[in-house]
N, C-alpha and C positions, 0 to 999 in steps of 0.2 A: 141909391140903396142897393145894397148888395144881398144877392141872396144866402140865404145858410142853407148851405149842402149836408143832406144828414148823413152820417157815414153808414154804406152797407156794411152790414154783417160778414165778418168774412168767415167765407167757408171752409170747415174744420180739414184740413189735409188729410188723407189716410194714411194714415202707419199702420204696416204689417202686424206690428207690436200688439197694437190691440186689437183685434181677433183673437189673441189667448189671453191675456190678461185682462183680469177684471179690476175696478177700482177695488180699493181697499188691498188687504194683505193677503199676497197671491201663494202662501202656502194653502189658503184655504179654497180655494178654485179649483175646481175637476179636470179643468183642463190646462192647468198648474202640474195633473197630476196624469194627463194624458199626454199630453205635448213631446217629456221628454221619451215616453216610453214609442211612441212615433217614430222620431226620431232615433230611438236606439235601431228598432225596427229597418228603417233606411240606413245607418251607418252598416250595422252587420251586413247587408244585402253586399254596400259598396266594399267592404272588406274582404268578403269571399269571394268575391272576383279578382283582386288583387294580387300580385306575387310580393310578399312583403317578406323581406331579409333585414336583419341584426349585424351589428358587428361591435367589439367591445362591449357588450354586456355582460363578459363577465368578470368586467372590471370593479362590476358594482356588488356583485355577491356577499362580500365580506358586511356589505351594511345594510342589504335590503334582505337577508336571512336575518327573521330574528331568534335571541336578543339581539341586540348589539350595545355595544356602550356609546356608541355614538352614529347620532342617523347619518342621511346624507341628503343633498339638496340638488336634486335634476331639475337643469333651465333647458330650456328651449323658447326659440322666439314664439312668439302670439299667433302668428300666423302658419304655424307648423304643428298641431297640436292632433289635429285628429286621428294620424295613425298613430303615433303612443297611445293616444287613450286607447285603442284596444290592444297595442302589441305588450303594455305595460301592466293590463288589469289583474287586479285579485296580488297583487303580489307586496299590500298592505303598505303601499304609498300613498300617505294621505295627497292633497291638493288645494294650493291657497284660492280662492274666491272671492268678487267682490259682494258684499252684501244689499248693491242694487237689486232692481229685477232681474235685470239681463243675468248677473253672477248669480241670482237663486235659482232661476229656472236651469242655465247650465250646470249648476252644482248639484240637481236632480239626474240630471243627464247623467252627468261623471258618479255618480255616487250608482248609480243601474252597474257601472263596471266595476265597482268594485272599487270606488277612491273614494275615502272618507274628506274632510271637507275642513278645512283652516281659513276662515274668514276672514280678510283683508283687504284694503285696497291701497295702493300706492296716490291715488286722487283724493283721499279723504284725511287729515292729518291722525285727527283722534282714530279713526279706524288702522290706518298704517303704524301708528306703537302700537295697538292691542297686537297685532296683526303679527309685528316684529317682538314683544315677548311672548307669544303664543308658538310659535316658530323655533324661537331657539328655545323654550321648554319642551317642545317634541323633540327636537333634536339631541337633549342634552338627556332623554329617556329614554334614544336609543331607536326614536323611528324616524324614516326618512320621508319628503315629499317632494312633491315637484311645483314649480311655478313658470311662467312666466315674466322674466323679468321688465319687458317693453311694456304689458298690460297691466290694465284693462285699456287706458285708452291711448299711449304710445308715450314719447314719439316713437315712432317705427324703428325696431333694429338697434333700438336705444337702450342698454342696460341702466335702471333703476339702482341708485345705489344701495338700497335694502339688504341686496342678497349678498353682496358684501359684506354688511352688518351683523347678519347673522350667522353668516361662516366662521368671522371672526371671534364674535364672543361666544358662542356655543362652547367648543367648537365642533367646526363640521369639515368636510371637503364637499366640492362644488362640481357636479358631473356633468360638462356641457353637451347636450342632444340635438345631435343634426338631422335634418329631415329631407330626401328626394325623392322625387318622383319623378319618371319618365314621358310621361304627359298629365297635364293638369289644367283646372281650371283656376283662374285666379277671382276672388270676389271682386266688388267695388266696395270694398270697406277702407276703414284706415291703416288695418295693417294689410292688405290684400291677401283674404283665408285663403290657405291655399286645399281645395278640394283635389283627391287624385281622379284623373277618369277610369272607368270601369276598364278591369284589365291592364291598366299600368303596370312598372314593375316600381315596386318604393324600396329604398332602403333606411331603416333608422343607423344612425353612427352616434357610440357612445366613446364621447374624448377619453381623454388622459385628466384623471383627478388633480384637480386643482386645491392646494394646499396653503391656505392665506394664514400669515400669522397671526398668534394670539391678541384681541385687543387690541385694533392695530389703532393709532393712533385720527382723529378725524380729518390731518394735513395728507393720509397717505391712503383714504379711503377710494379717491377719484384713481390714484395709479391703477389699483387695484380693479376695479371697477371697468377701466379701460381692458385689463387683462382679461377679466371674464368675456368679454364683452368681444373682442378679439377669437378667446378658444372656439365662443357659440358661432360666431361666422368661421372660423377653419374644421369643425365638425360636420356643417353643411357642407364644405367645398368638398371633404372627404369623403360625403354623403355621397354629391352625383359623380364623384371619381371610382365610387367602386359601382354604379351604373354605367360606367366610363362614357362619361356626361359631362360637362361644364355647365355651373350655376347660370340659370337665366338669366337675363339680364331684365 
């Protein structure tokens, strides 16, 4: 006769995660609505210790002055995002977002600087068409945003063919942004966040406008795609060349 083993209970993990969030819908949470401003609190700290230099910005003028008749679409990788969000604020560039948690609490965050907020996700199908007409109706009104084309959850360094999509039929031009820092911390995430440490010197580098044809056909979206994809790793390289740097390895 054999005995029956009753299964223990297994014990809940802790995730960081939940310490701010509450069940149910986390607009409604105080600390939904303290968290990012924490947060804002510690990024300005790291900011002003920084030496943070521009280059090619003002390539973008002609569409991030408004009106414009046609916005424009700043990528940068996933994991390079924290010094634009303050070098870029208030200068009326919205910002795509997932409509997960994680995407609403950061879009709390990003919205303190000044970046209004385009809902989408590349992981979610029906979310990625709203995502991709809501996109190119800003753009075809004349304002620009930025995204991330690897996120929200990679693969790493991997252009999403979205942003293609929507250069094309808007249409728009495509500003790839590179990001360096002179020393740093790297996270353990999936795309490895890259924090700068306190006192680094960073530079942002804004490429050479990328100009996709109209409508482009769906056999010629992947070329294309490759090419963004391409500019946002040579923006970087240009990034730690003007710290006269070589990219990490």
């Amino acid at each position: 006769m054999t005995e029956i083993q009753q299964k223990q209970p297994k014990k809940r993990r802790f995730n960081f995660r939940h310490f701010f969030w509450t069940p149910g819908e986390p607009w409604r949470s105080v600390r939904f609505w303290v968290v990012p401003r924490l947060l804002k609190a510690t990024h300005s700290l790291l900011m002003c210790s920084l030496r943070v230099s521009i280059s090619g910005l003002k390539r973008t003028y002609p569409y991030l002055d408004m009106p414009s008749e046609r916005g424009a679409i700043l990528v940068t990788w996933h994991d390079l995002t924290l010094c634009p969000l303050n070098s870029l604020r208030n200068k009326n560039l919205a910002v795509m977002m997932s409509r997960s948690r994680a995407g609403q609490m950061q879009a709390a965050f990003w919205r303190l600087y000044g970046w209004p907020t385009v809902w989408g996700s590349s992981t979610r199908k029906r979310e990625a068409v709203q995502a991709l007409r809501a996109g190119i109706n800003l753009l075809r009104s004349g304002r620009s945003f930025a995204f991330s084309p690897d996120g929200p959850k990679g693969p790493r360094r991997e252009a999403q063919p979205g942003v293609v999509f929507m250069a094309s039929h808007a249409p728009s031009v495509i500003f790839p942004c590179g990001v360096a820092a002179s020393a740093a911390w790297r996270m353990k995430t999936w795309d490895r966040y890259l924090i700068p440490k306190p006192f680094a010197r960073v530079h942002i580098h804004m490429g050479e406008p990328i100009h996709l044809p109209e409508n482009l056909p769906r056999d010629q979206i992947e070329e294309w795609r490759l090419v963004v994809q391409e500019a946002m790793d040579q923006a970087e390289v240009i990034a730690y060349e003007k710290l006269g740097m070589s990219v990490p390895k």
